[in-house]
C-alpha positions, 0 to 999 in steps of 0.5 A: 702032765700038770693041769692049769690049777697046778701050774697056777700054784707053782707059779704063785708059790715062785713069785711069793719066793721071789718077792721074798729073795729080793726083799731078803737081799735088798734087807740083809745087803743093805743093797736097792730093790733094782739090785736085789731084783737083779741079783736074783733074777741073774742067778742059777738059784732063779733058773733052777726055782723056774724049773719045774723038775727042781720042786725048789718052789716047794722047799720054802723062802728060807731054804731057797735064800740060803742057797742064793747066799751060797751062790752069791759068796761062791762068786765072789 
């Protein structure tokens, strides 16, 4: 089991990623903050940053925003 300092770590490092995803998208899709908000927060790259089984909060911002690129050019 994760003690409280762990946990306040992952949750840190996913909020920094999601700021990051969000910013990333709203740049590179020429899209508005509210729907780069939604876009991240609707994908299975956001379900899968929240699972802790996953470690994807410890691959990176980079890492992380490739793979929301894919998803996002799969649904399409």
């Amino acid at each position: 089991m994760l003690k409280e300092s762990d946990l306040n770590t992952i949750k840190t490092l996913v909020e920094e990623i999601i700021e990051d995803l969000v910013h990333d998208l709203s740049q590179h899709k020429d899209i508005s903050i509210e729907e780069s908000l939604d876009i991240v927060y609707n994908s299975m790259i956001y379900r899968s940053l929240c699972n802790q089984d996953t470690n994807l909060y410890n691959k990176g911002s980079s890492y992380v925003y490739e793979l929301l690129k894919i998803e996002i050019q799969q649904e399409l």
